[in-house]
C-alpha positions as CSV (number, residue, x, y, z in Angstrom):
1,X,-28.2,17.1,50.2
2,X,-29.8,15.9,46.9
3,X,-27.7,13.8,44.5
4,X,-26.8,15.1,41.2
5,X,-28.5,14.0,38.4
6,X,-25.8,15.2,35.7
7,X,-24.6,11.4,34.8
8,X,-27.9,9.4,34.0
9,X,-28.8,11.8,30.8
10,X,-24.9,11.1,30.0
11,X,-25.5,7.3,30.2
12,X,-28.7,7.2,28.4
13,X,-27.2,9.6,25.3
14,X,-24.3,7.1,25.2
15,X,-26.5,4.1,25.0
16,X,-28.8,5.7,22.3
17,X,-26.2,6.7,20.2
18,X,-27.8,6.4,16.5
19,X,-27.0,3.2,14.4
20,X,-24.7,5.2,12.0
21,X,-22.6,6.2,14.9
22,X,-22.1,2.8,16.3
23,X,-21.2,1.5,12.5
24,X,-18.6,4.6,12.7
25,X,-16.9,3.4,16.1
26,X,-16.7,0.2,14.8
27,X,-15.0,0.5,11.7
28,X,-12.5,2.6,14.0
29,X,-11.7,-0.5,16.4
30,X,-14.3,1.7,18.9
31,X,-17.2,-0.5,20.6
32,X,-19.8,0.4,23.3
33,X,-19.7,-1.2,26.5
34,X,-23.1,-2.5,27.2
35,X,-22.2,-6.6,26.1
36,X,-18.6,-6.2,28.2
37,X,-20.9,-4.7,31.3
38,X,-23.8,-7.4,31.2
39,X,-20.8,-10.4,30.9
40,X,-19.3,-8.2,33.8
41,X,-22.4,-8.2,36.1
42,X,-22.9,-12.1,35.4
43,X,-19.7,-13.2,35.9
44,X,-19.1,-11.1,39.2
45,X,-23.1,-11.8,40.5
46,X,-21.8,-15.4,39.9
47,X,-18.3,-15.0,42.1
48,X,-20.3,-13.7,44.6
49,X,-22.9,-16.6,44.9
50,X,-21.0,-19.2,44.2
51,X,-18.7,-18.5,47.2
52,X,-21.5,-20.1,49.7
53,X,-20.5,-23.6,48.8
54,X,-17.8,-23.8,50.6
55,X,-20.7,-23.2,53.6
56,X,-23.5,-25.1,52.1
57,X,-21.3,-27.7,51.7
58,X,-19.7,-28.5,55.1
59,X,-19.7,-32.3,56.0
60,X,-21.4,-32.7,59.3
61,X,-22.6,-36.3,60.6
62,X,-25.9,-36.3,63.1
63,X,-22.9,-36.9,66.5
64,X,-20.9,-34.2,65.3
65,X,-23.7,-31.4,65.5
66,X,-22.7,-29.8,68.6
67,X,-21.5,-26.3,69.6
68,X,-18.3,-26.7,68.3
69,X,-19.6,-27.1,64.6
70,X,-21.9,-25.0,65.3
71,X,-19.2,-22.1,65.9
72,X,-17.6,-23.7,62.8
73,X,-20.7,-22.6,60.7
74,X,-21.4,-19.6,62.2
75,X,-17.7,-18.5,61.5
76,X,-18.0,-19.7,57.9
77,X,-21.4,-17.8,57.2
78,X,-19.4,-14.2,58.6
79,X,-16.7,-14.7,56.2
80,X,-19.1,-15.0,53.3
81,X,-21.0,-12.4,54.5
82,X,-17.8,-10.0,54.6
83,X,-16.2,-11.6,51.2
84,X,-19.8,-11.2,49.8
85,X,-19.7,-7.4,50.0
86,X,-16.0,-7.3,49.2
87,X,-16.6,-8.6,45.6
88,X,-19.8,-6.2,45.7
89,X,-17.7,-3.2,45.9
90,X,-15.9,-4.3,43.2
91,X,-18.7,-4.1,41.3
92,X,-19.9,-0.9,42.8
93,X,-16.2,-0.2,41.4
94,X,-16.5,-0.9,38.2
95,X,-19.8,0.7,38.0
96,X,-18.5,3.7,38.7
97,X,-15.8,3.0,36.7
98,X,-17.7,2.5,33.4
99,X,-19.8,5.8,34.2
100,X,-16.5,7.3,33.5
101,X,-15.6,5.1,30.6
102,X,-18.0,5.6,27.9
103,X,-16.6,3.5,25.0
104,X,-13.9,0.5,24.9
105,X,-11.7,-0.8,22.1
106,X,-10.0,-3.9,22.2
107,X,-7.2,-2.7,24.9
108,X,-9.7,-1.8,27.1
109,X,-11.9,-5.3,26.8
110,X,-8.5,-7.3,27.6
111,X,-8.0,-5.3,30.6
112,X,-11.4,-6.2,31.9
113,X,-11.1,-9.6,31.3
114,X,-7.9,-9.7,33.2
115,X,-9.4,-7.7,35.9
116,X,-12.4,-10.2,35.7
117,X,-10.0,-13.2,35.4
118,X,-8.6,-12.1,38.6
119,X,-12.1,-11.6,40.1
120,X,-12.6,-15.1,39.7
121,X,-9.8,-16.4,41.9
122,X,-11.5,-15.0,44.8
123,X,-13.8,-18.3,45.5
124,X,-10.4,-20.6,45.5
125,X,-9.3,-17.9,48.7
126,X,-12.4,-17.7,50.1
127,X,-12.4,-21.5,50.2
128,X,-8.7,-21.5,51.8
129,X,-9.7,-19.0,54.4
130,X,-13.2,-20.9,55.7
131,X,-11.1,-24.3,55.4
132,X,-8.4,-23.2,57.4
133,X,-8.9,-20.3,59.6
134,X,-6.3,-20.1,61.7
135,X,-3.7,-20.2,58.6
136,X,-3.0,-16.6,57.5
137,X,-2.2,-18.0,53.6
138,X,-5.6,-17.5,52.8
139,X,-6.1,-14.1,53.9
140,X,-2.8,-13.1,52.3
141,X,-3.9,-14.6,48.5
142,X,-7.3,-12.8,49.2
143,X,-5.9,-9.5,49.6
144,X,-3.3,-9.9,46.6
145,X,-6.5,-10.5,44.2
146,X,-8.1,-7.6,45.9
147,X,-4.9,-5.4,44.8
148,X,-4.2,-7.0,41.7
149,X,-7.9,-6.2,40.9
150,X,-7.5,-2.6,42.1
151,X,-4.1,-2.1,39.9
152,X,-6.1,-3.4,36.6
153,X,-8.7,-1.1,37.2
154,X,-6.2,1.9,37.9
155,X,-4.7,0.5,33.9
156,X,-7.9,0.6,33.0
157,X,-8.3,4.7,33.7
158,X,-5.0,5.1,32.5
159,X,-5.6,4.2,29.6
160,X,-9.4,5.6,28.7
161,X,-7.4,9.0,30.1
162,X,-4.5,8.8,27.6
163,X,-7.6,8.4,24.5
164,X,-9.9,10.7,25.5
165,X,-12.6,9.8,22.9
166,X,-13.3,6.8,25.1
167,X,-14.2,8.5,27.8
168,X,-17.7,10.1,29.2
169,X,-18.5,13.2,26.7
170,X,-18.9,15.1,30.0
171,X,-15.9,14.3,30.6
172,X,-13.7,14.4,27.4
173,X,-14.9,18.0,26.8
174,X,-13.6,19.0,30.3
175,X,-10.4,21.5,30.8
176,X,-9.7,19.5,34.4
177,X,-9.1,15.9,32.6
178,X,-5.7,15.5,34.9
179,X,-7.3,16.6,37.7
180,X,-10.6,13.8,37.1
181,X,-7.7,11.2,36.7
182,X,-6.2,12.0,39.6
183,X,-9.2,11.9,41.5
184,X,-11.0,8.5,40.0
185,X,-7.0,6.8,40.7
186,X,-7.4,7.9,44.3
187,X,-10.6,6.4,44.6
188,X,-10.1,3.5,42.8
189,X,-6.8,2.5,45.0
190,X,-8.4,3.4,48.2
191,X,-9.5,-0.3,48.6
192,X,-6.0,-2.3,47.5
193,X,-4.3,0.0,49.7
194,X,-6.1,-1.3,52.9
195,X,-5.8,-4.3,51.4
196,X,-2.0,-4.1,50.8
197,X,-1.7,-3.4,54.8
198,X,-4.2,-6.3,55.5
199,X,-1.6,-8.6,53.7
200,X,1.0,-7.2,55.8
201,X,-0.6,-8.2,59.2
202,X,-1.7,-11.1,57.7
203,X,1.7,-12.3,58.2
204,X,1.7,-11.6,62.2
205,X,-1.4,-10.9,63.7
206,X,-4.2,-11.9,60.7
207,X,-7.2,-11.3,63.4
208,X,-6.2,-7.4,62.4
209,X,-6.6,-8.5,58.5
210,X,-10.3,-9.3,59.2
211,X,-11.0,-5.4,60.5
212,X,-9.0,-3.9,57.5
213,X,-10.6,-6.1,55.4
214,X,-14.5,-4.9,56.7
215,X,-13.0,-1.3,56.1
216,X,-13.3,-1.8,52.7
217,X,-16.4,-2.3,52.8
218,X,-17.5,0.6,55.1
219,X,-14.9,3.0,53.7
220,X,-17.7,5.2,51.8
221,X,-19.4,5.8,54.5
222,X,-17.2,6.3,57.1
223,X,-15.8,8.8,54.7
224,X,-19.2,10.1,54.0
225,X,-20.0,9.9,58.0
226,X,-16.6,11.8,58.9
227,X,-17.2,15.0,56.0
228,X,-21.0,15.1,57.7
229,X,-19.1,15.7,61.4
230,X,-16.4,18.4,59.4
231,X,-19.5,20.2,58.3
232,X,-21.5,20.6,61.6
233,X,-18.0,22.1,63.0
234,X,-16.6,24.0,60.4
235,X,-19.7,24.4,58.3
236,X,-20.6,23.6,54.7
237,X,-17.9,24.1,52.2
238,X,-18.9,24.2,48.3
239,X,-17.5,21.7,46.7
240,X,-14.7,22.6,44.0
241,X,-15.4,23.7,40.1
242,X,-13.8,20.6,38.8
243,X,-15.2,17.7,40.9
244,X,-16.7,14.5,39.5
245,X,-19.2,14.1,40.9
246,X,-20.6,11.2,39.7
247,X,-17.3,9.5,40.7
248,X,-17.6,10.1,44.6
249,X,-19.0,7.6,46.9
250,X,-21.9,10.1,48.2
251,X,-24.7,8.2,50.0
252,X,-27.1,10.2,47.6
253,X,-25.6,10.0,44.5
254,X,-27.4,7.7,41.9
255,X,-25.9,3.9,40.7
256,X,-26.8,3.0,37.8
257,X,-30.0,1.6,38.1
258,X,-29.7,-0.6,35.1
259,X,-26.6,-2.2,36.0
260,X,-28.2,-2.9,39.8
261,X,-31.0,-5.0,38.3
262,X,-28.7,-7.0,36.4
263,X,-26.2,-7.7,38.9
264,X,-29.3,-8.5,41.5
265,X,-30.9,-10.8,38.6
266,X,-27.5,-13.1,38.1
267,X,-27.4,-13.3,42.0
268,X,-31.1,-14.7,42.0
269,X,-30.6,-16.9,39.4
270,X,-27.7,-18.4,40.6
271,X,-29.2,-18.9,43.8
272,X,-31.6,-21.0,41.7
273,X,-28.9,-22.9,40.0
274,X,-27.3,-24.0,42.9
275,X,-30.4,-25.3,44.6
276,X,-31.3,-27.3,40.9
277,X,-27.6,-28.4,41.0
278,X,-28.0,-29.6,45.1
279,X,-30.9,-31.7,44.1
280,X,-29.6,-33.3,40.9
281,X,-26.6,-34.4,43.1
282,X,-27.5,-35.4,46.6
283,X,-31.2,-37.1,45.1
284,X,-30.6,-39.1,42.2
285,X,-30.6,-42.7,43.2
286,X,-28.0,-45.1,43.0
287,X,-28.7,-47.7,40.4
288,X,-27.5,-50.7,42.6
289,X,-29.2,-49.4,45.8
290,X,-32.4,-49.0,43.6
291,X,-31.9,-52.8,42.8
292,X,-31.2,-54.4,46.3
293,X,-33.4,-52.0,48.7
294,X,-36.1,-51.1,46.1
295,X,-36.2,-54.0,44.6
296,X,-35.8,-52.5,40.7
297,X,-38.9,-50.1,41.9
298,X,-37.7,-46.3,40.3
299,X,-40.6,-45.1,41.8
300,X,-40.1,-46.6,45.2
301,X,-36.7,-45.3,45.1
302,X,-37.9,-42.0,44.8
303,X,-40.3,-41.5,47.6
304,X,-37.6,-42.0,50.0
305,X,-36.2,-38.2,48.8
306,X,-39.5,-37.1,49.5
307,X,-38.7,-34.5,51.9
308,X,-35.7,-33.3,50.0
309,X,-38.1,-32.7,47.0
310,X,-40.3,-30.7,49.2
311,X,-37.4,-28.5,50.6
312,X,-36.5,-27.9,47.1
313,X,-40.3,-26.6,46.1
314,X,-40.3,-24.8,49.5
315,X,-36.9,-22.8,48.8
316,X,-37.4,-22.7,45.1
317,X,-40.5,-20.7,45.5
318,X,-39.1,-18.3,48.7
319,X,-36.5,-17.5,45.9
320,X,-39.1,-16.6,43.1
321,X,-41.2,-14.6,45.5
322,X,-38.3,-12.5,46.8
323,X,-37.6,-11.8,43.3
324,X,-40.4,-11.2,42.4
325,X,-40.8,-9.0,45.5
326,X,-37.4,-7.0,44.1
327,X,-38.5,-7.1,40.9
328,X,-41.7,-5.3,41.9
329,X,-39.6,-2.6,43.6
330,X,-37.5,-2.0,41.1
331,X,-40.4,-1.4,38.7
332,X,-41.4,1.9,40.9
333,X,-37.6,3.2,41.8
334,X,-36.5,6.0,39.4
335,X,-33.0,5.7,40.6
336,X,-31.0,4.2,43.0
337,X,-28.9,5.7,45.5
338,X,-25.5,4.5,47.0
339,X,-27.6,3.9,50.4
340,X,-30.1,1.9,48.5
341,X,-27.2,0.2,46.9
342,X,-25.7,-1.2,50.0
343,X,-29.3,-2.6,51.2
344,X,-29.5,-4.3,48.4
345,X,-26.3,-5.9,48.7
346,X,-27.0,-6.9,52.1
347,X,-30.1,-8.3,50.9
348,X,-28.5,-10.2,48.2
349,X,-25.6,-11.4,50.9
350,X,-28.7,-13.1,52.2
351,X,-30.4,-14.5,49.6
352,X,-27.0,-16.3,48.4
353,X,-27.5,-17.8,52.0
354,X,-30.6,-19.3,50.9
355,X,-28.9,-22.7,49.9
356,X,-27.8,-23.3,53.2
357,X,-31.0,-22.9,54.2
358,X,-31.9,-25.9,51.6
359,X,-28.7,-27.6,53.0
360,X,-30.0,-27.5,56.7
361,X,-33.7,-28.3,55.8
362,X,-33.4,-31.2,53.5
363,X,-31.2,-33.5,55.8
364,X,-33.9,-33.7,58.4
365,X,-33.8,-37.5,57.5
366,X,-30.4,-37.9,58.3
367,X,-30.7,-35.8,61.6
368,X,-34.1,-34.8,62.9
369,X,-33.2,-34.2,66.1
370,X,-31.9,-31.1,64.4
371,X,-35.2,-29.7,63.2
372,X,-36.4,-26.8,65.4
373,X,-32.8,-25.3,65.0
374,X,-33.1,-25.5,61.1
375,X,-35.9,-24.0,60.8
376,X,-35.1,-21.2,62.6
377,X,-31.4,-20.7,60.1
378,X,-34.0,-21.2,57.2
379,X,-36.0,-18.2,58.9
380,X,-33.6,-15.9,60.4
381,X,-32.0,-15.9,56.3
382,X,-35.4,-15.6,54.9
383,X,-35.7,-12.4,57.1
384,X,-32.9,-10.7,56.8
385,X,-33.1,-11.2,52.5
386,X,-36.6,-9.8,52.8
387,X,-36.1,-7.1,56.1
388,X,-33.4,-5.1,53.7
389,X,-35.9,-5.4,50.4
390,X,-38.1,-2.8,53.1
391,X,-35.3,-0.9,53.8
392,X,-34.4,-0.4,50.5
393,X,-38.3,0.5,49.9
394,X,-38.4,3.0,53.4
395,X,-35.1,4.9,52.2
396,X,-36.4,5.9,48.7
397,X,-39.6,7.0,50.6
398,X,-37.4,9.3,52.3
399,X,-36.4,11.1,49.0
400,X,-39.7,9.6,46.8
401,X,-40.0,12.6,44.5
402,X,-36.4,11.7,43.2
403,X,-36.0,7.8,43.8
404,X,-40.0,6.7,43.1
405,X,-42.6,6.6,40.5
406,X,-45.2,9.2,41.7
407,X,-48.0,5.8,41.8
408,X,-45.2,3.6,44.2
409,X,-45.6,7.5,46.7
410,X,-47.1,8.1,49.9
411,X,-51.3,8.0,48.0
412,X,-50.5,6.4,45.3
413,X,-52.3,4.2,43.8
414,X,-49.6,1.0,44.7
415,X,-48.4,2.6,47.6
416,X,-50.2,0.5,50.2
417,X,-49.8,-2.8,47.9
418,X,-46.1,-2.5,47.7
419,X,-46.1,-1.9,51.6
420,X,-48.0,-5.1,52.4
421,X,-45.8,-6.6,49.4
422,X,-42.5,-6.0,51.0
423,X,-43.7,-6.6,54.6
424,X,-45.0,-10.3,54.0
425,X,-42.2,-12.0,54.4
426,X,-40.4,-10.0,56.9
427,X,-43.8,-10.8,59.0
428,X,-44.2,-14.4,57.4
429,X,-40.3,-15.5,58.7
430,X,-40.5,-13.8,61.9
431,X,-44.4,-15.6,63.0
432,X,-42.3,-18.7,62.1
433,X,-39.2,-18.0,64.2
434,X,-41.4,-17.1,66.7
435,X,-43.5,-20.4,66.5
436,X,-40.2,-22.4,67.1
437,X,-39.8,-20.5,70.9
438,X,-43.3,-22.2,71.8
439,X,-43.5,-25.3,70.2
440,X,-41.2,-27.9,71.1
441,X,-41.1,-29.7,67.3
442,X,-41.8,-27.9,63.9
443,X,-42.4,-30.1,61.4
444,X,-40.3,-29.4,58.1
445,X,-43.0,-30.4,55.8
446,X,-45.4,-27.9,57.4
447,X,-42.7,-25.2,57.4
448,X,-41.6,-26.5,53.5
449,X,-45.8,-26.2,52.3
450,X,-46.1,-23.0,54.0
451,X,-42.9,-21.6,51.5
452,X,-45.0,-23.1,48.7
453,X,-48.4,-21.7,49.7
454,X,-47.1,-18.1,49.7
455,X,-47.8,-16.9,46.2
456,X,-51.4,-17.8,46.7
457,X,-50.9,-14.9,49.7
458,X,-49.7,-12.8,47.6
459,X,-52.6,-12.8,45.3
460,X,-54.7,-12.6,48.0
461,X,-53.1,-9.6,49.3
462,X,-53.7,-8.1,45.8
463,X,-57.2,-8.9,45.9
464,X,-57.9,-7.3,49.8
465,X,-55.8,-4.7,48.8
466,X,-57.8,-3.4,45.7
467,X,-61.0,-4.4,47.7
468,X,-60.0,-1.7,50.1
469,X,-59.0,0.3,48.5
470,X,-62.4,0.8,46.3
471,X,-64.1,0.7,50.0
472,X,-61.9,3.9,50.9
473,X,-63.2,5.4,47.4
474,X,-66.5,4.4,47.9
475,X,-66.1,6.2,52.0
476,X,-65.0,9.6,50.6
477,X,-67.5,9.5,47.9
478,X,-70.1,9.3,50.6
479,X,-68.5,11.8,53.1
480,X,-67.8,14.5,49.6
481,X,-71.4,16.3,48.7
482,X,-73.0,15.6,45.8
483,X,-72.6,17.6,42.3
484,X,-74.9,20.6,42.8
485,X,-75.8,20.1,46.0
486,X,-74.0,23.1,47.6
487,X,-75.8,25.4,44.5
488,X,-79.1,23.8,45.6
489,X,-78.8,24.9,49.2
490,X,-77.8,28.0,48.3
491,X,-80.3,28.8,45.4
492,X,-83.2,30.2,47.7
493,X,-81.1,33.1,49.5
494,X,-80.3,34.1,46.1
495,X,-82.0,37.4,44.5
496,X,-84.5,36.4,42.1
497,X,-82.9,37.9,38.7
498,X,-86.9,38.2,36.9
């Protein structure tokens, strides 16, 4: 089943609108949407990051580390992981939801701001419900954001409904407006409605709230799994007149592929933040201890964070490079498909993991004993951010002549580059996980210069890549025959025309 491709000519007309048309919507109190969507994407890429802290930032002491803490963690890291992709399909949400809504006027802005106000109390829950687990209050606050969220966003279609001129012109024109709402409403409130019940058994059994909670996530495509099973028994049924269909949660069905770079950009650069902000706090030296250990040496001082420097440098550049690696990507995908969508997010659930991974490898002075288990964190993160970057790359292989640029397809001319691109670090983290099951002691600097020493491999894989590639030309331009030479062969058995 191919997606439609109805609503990205519908986007791109709204957002080339000609200047004398934007001048007219704003005299009339009417605005496009683009500055309200990229604050949107930054604040909620920012709620979504920022909500590893409460992980990153754990107290542990070198005799705590045992299993217990280690359970601790490893229950903290799941409920990011699952509040991660909550706040993600709120933004898949309100993608969706400004594919409908074309325009905004000031009504419109306030309700996204309170919908995005609301979005923001998630951390504070998130925060409650890794501090104390057992206590049901914080389980019960995050579902009441998740349906006050949902409710806003149900205002929100409401509204753009009751004035049609600010909604989709695909849409506006249509004869089935009631029907659309109707439709977008159910979708919308499909989410708070689990949510409602999780709040419910939040109050009595909240290990039930957790499952209802991962529903939301998976909702889509159980749906989408369950109308694949209805098909193979009752057989394909065509899909009413009336239906939006960019408003379904189809696997297939493009995101906006615009608004999927943004949000992936704020999580990468908060990722960096957070690691600038970790060093600025836990390595500047005390100006006493500077005085009486150092005597007044700055520099002296200093060397002592050595490793913690080095761990910065090391993580700093994994977090460029997988950028970088995105970036790359996202240069050769034409669009992006709700499937390709949910890698991502899993990606980017792990690459907001990536300041733990500072966290655990920059207190090897405080606890080395600790170091062969760090490094493997550090890798197992590092391969799961870059494992679904290749997944994202093998699904839009699957449909290339819709989702690629015809140089990213299978004999391309960056076909093979982008494979070895995306594959490095997959390969890179798992050779290093795999180093810490023979060795009995990795060092952390050797692991920490190794993260630094990357980008010189990819430059090098640039280099062997084009090198091969002009060997391959330079092999079939042996094996083809010359110009000519087939005419030559042939010239003598030819009748002599004098």
């Amino acid at each position: 089943m191919s997606g439609p491709q109805t609503p990205e000519p519908t986007l791109s007309v709204q957002g080339d609108s000609p200047m004398g048309t934007r001048d007219e919507d704003a005299a009339d109190g009417i605005q496009h949407s683009h500055r309200m969507l990229s604050f949107s994407d930054a604040l909620l890429s920012i709620i979504a990051t920022v909500m590893i802290l409460p992980v990153t930032h754990t107290e542990i002491s070198p005799e705590q580390f045992d299993k217990s803490i280690q359970k601790l963690l490893a229950t903290r890291i799941a409920v990011y992981l699952m509040t991660f992709l909550i706040v993600t399909v709120a933004w898949a949400a309100h993608t969706r939801l400004f594919q409908v809504v074309g325009k905004i006027d000031d009504t419109l802005a306030l309700l996204n701001l309170a919908c995005m106000m609301t979005i923001t109390f998630l951390p504070f829950t998130f925060s409650l419900m890794v501090t104390f687990p057992d206590v049901p209050l914080g389980i019960f606050l995050f579902c009441m954001c998740v349906i006050a969220i949902g409710a806003v966003q149900a205002l929100i279609v409401v509204y753009a409904f009751h004035f049609p001129y600010l909604l989709n012109p695909q849409i506006e024109r249509a004869p089935h407006r009631a029907l659309y709402r109707q439709h977008i409403l159910r979708i919308v409130l499909r989410g708070p409605a689990l949510c409602f019940v999780a709040a419910g058994f939040s109050l009595f059994f909240y290990p039930l709230s957790y499952l209802l909670m991962a529903m939301v996530i998976f909702l889509p495509y159980v749906s989408k799994a369950s109308s694949w099973c209805k098909g193979r028994l009752v057989g394909p049924q065509e899909p009413p007149a009336h239906s939006v269909e960019f408003f379904t949660f189809d696997l297939h069905e493009p995101l906006s592929k615009e608004r999927v770079e943004a949000f992936s950009d704020g999580v990468y650069a908060i990722v960096a933040t957070l690691l600038i902000l970790d060093i600025c706090e836990d390595n500047v030296p005390d100006s006493k201890d500077v005085r009486d250990k150092f005597h007044g040496s700055l520099v002296a001082a200093l060397s002592a964070y050595g490793p913690h420097f080095l761990a910065y440098f090391g993580s700093f550049a994994t977090v460029g490079l997988l950028w970088f690696a995105h970036h790359s990507l996202f240069l050769h995908i034409r669009k992006a498909t709700q499937s390709m969508g949910l890698l991502n997010t899993l990606s980017l659930a792990f690459v907001g993991g990536l300041p733990l991974a500072y966290q655990q490898t920059s207190a090897f002075a405080r606890q080395p004993r600790d170091e062969l288990e760090s490094v493997r964190v550090s890798c197992a993160i590092i391969f799961f951010a870059s494992i679904f970057q290749f997944a994202i790359w093998t699904t839009a292989l699957l449909q290339e002549r819709e989702t690629l640029q015809p140089s990213a397809r299978f004999g391309g001319r960056e076909h093979a580059f982008m494979f070895a691109k995306l594959a490095l670090y997959p390969c890179a983290s798992l050779l290093a996980f795999a180093s810490t099951c023979f060795l009995s002691r990795v060092s952390t600097a050797i692991f920490h210069l190794t993260q630094i020493a990357v980008p010189l491999t990819f430059l090098l894989l640039r280099l062997l890549v084009r090198l091969a590639s002009a060997l391959l030309r330079a092999l079939r331009g042996l094996a083809r025959p010359a110009p000519g030479a087939e005419e030559d062969v042939r010239a003598p058995l030819l009748p002599s025309t004098c």
